[in-house]
N, CA, C and O atoms as a MOPAC input file, in Angstrom:
PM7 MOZYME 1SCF
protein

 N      5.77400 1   -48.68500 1    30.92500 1
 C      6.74300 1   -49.77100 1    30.99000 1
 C      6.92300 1   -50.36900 1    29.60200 1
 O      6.00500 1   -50.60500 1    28.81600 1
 N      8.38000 1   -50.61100 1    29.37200 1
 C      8.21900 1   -51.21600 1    27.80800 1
 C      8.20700 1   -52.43500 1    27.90500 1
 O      8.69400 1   -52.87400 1    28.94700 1
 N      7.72500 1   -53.33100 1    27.00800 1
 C      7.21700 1   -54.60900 1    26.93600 1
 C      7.59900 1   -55.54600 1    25.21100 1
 O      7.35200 1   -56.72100 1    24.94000 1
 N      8.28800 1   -54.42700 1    24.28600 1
 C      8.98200 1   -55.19900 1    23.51100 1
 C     10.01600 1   -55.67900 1    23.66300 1
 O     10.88200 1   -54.81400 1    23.79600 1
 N     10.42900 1   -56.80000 1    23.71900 1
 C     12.62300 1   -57.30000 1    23.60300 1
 C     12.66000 1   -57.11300 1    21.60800 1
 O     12.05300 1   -57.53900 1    20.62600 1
 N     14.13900 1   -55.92400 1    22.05100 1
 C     15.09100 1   -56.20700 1    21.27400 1
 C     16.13500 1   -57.21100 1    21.17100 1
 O     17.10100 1   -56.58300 1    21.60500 1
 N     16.57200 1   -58.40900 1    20.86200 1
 C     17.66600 1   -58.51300 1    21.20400 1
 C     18.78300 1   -58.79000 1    19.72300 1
 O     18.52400 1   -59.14500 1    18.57300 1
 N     19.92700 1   -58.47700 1    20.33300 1
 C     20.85200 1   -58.66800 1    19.52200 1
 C     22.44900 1   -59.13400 1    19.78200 1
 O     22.65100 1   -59.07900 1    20.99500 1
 N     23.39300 1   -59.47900 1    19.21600 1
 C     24.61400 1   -60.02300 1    19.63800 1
 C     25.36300 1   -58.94000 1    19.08100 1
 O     24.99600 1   -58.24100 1    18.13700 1
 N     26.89800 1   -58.79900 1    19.99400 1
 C     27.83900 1   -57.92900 1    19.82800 1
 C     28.70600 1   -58.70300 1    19.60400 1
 O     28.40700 1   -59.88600 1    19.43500 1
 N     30.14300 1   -58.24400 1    19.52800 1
 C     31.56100 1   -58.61500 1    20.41100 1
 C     31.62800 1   -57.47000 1    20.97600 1
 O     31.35100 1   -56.28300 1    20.80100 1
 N     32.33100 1   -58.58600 1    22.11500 1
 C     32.95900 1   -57.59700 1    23.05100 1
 C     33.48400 1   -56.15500 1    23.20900 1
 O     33.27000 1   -55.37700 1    24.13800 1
 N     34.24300 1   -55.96700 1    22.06100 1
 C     34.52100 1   -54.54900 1    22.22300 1
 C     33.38000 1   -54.03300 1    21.65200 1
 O     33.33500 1   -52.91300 1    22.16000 1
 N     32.59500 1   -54.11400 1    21.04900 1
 C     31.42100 1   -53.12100 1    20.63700 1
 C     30.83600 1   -52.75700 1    21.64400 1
 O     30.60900 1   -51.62800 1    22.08000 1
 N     30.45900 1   -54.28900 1    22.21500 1
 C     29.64600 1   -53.80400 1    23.69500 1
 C     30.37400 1   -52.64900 1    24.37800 1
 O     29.86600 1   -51.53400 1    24.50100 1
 N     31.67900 1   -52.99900 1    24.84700 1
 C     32.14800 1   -51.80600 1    25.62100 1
 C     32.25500 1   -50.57100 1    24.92600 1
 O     32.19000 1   -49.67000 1    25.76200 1
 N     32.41700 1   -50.02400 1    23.53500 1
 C     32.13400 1   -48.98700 1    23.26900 1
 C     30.76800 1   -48.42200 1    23.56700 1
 O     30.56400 1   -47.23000 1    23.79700 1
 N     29.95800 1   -49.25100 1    23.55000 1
 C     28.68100 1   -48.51500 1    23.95500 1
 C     28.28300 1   -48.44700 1    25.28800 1
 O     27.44200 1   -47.70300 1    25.79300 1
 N     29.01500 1   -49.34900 1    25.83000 1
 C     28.80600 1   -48.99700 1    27.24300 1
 C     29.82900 1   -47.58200 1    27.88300 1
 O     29.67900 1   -46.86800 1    28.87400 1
 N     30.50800 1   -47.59900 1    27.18400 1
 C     31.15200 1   -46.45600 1    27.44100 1
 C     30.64700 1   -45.12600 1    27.51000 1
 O     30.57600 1   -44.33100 1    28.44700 1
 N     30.18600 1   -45.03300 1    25.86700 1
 C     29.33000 1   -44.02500 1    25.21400 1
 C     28.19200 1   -43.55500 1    26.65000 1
 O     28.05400 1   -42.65400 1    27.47700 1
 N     27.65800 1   -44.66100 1    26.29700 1
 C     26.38300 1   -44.70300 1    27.33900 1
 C     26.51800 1   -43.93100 1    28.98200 1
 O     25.73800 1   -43.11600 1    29.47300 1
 N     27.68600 1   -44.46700 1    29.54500 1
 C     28.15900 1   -44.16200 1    30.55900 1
 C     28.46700 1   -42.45500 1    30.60600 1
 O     27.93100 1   -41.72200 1    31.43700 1
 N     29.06800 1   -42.15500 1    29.95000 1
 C     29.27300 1   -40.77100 1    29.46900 1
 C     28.26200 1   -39.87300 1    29.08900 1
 O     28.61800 1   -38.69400 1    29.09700 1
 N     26.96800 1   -40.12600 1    28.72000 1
 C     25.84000 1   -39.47500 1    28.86500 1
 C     25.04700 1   -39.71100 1    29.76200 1
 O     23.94100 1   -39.23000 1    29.51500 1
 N     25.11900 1   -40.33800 1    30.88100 1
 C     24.52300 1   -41.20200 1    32.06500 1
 C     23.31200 1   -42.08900 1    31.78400 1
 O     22.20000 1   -42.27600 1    32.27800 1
 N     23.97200 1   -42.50500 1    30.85900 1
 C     22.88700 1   -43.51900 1    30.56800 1
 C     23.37100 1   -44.85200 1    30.41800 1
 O     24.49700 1   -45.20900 1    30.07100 1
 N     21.96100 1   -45.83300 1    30.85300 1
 C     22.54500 1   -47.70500 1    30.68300 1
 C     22.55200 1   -47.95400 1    29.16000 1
 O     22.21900 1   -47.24400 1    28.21100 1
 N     22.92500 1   -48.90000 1    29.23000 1
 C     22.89400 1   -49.18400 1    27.78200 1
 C     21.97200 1   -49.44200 1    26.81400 1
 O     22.10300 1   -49.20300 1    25.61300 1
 N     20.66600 1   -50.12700 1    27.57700 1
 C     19.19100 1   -49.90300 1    26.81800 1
 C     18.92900 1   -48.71300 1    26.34700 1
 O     18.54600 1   -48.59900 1    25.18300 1
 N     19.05000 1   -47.88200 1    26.97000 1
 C     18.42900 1   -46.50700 1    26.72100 1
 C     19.51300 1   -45.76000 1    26.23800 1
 O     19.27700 1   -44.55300 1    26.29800 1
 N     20.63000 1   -46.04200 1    25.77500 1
 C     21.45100 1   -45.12400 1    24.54600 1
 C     21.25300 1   -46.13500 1    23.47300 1
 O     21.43300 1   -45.79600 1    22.30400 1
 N     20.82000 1   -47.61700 1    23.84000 1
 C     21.11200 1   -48.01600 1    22.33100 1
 C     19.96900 1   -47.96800 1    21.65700 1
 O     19.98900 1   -48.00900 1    20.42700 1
 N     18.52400 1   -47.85100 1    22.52300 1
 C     17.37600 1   -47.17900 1    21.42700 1
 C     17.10200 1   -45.97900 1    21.50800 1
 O     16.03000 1   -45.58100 1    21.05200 1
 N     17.95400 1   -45.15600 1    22.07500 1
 C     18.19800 1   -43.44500 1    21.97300 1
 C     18.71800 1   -43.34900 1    20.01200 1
 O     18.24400 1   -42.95700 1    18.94500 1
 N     19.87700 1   -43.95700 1    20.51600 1
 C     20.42300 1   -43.91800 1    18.86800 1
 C     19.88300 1   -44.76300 1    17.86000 1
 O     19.77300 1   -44.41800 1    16.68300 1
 N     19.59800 1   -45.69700 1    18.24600 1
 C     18.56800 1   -46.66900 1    17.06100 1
 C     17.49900 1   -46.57700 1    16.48800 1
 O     17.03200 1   -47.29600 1    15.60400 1
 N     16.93300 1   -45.36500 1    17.15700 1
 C     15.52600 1   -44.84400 1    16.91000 1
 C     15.98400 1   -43.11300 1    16.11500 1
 O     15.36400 1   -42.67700 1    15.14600 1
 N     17.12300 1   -42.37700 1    16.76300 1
 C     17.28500 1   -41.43500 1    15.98800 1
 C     17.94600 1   -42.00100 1    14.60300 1
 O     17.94700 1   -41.17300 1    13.69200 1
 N     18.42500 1   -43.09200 1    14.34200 1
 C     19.13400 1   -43.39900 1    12.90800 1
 C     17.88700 1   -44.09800 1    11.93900 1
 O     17.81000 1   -43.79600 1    10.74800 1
 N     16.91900 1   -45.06300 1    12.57600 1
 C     15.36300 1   -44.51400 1    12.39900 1
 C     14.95500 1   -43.58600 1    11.48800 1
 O     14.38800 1   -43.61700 1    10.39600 1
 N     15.43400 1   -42.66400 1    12.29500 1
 C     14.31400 1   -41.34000 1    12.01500 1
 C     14.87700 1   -40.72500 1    10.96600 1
 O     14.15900 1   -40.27100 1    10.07500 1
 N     16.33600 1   -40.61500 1    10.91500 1
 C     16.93800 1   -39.96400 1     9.97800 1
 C     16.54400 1   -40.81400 1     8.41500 1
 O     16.17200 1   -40.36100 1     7.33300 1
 N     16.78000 1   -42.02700 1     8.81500 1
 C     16.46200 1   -43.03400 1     7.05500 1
 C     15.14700 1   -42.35800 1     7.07800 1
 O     15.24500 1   -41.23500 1     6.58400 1
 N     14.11400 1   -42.60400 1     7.42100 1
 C     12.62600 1   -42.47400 1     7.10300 1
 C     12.80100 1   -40.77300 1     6.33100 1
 O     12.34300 1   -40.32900 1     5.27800 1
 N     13.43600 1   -40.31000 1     7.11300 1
 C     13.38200 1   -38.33000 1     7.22100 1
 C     13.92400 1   -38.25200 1     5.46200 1
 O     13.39400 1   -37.56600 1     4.58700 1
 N     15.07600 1   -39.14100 1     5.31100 1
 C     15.64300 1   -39.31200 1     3.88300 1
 C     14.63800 1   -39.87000 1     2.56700 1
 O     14.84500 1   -39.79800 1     1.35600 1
 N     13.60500 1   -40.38400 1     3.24100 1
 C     12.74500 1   -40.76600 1     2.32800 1
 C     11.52600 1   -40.04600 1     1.97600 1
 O     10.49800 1   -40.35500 1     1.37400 1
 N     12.08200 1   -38.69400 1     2.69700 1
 C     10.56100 1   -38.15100 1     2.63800 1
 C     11.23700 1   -36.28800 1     1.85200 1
 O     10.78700 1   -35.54200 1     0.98300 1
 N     12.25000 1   -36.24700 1     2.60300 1
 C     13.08800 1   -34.89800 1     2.35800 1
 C     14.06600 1   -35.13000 1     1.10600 1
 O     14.81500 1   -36.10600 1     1.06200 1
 N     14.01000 1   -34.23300 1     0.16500 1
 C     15.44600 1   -34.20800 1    -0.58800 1
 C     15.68800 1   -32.74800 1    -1.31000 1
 O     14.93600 1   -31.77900 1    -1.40400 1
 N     16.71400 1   -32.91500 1    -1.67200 1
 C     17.02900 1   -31.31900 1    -1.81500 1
 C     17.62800 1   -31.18100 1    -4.22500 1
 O     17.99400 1   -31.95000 1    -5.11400 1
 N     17.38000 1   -29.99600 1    -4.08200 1
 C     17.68200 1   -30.34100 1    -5.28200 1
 C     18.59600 1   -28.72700 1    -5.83100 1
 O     18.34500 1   -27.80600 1    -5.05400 1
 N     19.29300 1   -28.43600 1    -6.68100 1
 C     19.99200 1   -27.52200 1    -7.22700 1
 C     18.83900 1   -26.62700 1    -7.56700 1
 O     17.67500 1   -27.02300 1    -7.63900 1
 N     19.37900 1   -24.94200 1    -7.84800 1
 C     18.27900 1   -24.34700 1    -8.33900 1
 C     17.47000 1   -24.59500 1    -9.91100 1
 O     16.27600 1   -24.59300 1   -10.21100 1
 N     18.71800 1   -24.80200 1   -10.72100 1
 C     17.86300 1   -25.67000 1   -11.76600 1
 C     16.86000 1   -26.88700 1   -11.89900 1
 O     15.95000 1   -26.91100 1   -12.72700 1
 N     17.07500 1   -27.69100 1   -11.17400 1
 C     16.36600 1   -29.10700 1   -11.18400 1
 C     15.38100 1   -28.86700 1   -10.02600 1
 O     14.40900 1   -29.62200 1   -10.06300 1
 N     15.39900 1   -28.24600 1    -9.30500 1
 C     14.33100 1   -27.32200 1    -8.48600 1
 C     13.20300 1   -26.97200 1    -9.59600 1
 O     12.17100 1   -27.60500 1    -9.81700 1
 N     13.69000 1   -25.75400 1   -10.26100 1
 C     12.73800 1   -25.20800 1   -11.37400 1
 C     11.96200 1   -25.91400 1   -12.34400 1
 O     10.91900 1   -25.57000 1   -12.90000 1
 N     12.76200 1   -27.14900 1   -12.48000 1
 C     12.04800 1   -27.98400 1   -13.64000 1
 C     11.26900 1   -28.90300 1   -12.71400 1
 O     10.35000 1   -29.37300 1   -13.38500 1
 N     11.22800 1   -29.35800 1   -11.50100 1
 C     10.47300 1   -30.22500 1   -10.54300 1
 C      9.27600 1   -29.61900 1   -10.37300 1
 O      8.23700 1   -30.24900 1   -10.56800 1
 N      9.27000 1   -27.93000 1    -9.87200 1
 C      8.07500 1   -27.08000 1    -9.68200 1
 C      7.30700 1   -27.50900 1   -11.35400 1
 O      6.29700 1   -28.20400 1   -11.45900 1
 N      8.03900 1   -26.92900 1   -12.47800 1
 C      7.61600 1   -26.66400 1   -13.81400 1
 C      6.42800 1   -28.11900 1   -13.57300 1
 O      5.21100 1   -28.02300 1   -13.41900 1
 N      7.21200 1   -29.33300 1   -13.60400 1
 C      6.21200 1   -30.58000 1   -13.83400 1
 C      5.30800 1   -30.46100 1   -12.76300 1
 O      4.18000 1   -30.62500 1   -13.22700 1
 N      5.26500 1   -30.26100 1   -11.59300 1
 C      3.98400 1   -30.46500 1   -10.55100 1
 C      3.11600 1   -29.20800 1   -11.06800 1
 O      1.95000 1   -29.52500 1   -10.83400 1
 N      3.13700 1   -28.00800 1   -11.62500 1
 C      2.90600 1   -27.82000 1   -12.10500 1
 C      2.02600 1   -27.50700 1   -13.90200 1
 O      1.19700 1   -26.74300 1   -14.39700 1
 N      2.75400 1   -28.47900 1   -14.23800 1
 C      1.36300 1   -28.43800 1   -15.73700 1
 C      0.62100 1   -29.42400 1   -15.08000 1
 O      0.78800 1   -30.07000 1   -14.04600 1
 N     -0.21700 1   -29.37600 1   -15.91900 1
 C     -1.42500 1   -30.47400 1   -15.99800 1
 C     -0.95400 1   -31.81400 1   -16.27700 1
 O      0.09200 1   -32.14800 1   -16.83200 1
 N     -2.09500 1   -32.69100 1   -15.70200 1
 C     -1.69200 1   -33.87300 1   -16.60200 1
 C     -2.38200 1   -34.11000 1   -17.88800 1
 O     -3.45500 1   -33.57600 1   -18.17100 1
 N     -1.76300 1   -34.89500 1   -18.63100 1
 C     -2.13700 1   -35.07100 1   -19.72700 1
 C     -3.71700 1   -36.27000 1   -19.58800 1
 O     -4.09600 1   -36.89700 1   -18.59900 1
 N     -4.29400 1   -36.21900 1   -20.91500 1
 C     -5.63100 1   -36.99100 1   -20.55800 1
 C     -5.03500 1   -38.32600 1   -20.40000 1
 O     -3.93900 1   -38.59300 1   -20.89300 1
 N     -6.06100 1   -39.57600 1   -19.40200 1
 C     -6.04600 1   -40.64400 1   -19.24000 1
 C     -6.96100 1   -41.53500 1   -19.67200 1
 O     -7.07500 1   -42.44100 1   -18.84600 1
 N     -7.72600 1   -41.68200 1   -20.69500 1
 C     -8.73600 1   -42.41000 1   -20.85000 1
 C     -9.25700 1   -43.68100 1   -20.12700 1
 O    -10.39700 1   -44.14600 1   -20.12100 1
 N     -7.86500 1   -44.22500 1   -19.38000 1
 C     -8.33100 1   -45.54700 1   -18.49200 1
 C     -8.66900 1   -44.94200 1   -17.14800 1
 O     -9.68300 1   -45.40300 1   -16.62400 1
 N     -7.99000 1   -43.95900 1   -16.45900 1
 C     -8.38900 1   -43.67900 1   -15.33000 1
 C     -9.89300 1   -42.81700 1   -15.59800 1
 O    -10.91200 1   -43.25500 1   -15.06400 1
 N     -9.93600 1   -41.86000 1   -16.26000 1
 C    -11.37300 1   -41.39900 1   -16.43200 1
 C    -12.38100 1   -42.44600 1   -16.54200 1
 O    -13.54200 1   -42.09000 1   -16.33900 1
 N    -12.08500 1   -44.10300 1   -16.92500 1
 C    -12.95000 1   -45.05900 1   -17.03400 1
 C    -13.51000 1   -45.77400 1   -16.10300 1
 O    -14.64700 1   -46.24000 1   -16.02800 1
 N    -12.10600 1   -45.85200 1   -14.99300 1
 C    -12.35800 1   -45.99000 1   -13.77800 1
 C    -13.19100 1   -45.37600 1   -12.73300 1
 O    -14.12300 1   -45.81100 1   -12.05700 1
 N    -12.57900 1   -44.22000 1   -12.79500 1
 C    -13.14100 1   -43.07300 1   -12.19500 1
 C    -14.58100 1   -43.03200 1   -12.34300 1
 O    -15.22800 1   -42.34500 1   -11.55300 1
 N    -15.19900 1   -43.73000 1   -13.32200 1
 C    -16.87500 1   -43.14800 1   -14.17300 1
 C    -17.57300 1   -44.07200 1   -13.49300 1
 O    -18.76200 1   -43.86100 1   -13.25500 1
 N    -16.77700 1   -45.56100 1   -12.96000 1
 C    -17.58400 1   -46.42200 1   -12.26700 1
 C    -18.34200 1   -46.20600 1   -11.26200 1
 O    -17.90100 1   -45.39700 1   -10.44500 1
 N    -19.74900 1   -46.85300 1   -10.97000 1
 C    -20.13300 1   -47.17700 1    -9.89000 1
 C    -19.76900 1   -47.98900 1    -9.10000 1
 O    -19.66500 1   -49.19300 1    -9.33100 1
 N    -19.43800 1   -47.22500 1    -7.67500 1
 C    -18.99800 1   -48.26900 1    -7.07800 1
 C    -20.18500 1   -49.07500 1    -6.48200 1
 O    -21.29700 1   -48.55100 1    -6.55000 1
 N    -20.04400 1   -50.44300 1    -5.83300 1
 C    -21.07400 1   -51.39900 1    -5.22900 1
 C    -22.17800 1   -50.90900 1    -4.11200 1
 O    -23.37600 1   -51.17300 1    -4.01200 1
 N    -21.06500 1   -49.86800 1    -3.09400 1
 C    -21.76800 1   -49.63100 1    -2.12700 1
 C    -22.39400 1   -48.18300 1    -2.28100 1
 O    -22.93600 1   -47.77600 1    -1.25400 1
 N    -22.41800 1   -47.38700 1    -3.29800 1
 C    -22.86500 1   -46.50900 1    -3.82600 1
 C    -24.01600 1   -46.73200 1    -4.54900 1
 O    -24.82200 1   -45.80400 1    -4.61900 1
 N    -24.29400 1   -47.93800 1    -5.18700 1
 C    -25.51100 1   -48.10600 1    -6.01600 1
 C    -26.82100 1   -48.10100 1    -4.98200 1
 O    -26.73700 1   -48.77100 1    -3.95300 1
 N    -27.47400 1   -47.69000 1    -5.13500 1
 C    -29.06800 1   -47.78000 1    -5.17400 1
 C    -30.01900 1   -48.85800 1    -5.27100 1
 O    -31.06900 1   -48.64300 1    -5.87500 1
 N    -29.79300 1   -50.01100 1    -4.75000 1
 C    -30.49500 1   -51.49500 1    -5.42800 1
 C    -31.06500 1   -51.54100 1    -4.27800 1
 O    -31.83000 1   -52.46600 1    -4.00400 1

């Protein structure tokens, strides 16, 4: 059973477009409007995770994940610490 409220305000004709919509896939209107609110969701998140690139700028993306990194002297400094719950006392 779901137990969060969405709520939100329309006008009128919006509402009825989606009730329409809705109607036409046999569905109420709760359940097309977080059918689609959750796939448009998914798609932003999906955009933040996926991207595409030409075969050139491809090649030079591999090239950099690829070399090494260069030295860090502050993170190797970090890195050298003991941490608190690691010590021995």
């Amino acid at each position: 059973m779901r137990d969060a409220a969405i709520n939100l305000r329309a006008f009128p004709e919006q509402r009825d477009l989606i009730d329409h919509a809705a109607t036409l896939l046999g569905k109420n209107r709760s359940d097309f409007m977080l059918e689609a609110a959750c796939d448009k969701a998914q798609s932003v998140v999906l955009d933040q995770v996926f991207f595409s690139l030409d075969t050139e700028r491809f090649r030079q993306f591999t090239k950099m994940l690829d070399t090494p990194p260069a030295r860090n002297p502050g993170l190797e400094r970090l890195m050298a610490v003991t941490l608190p719950w690691d010590s021995k006392a």
